[in-house]
N, C-alpha and C positions, 0 to 999 in steps of 0.2 A: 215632191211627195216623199215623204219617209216612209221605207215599207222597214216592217219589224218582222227578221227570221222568229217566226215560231214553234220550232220545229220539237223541243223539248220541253220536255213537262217536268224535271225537278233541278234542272239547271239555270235558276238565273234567266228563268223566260221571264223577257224583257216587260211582256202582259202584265205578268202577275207584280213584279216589280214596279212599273206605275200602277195598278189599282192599290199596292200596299204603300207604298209612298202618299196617293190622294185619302187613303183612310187615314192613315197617320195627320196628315194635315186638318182633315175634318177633325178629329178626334181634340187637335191642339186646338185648332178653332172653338169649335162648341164646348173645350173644358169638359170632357166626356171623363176624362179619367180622376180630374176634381171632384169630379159629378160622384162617382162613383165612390173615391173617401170618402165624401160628406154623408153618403146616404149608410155607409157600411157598418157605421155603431147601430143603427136604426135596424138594419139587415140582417145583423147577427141579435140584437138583445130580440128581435122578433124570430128568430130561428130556432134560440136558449130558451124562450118564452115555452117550447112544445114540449120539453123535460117536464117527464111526471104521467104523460099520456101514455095508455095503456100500449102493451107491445114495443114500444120507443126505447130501443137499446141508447142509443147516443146520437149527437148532434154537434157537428163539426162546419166550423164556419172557418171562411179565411176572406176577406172583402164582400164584395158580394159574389160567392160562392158557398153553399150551404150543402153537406150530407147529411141526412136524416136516415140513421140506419133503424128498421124495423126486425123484429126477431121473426123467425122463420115460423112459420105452421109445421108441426110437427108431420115427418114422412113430406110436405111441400115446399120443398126451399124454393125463393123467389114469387109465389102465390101470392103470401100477404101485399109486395108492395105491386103488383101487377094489379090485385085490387085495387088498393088505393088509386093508380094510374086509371083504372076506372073509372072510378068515383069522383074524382080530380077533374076527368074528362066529362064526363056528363055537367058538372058545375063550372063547368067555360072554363077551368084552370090545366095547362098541358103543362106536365112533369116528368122525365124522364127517371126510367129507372132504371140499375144495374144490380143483378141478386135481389137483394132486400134494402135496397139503399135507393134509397129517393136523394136524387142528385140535382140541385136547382141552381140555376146561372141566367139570371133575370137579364134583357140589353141594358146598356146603360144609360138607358136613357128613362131607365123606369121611376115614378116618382111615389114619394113616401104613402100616399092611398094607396096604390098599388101595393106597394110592399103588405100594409095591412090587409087589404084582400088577399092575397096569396096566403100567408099563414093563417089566416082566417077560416078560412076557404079547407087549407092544409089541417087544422088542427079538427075541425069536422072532419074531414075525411080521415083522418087517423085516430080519431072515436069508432066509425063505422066502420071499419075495416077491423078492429079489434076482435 
């Protein structure tokens, strides 16, 4: 029987060490991170795609990672994208936000429909929320 001390929590606990070793394996296995170049021109020209909608200061992509920064309601910073986060919610889409910035990081596992619903989805909600 191998017993594993686990007695700390930011040193090289042994736990956390093989579950991040088995993700990394799964990850090389299923091509997770291929996965995600492939889909990433897709990710961002659908992210650049929301440039021009109302309130939509800027839109910042880097893989599949997307900020969609909103401008603030006057006298309520962070209101506008709390709505959105709303609106978002009520249409089965969860977005997280920080201030006025809608911060998206799909898993990698997500496929090119998906991507189109989300921004989809997203650029309605950032018509209504306007």
């Amino acid at each position: 029987i191998l017993q594993m001390f686990h007695g700390y929590t930011y040193s090289g606990h042994p736990m956390a060490c093989a579950a991040g070793i088995a993700t990394l394996d799964i990850y090389q296995k299923e091509g997770l991170f291929e996965r995600a170049d492939k889909l990433s021109k897709r990710w961002e020209d659908a992210a650049h795609a929301l440039k021009g909608l109302p309130n939509l200061i800027d839109v910042r992509t880097m893989g599949l990672v997307a900020g969609i920064e909103l401008s603030p309601i006057a006298g309520k910073p962070t209101q506008r994208a709390f709505n959105a986060f709303l609106k978002a919610y009520e249409k089965g889409l969860l977005i997280r936000v920080t201030g006025d910035i809608i911060a998206l990081s799909p898993p990698l596992i997500i496929n090119e429909k998906q991507i189109d619903q989300i921004f989809d989805t997203l650029s309605t909600v950032i018509k209504e929320v306007a």
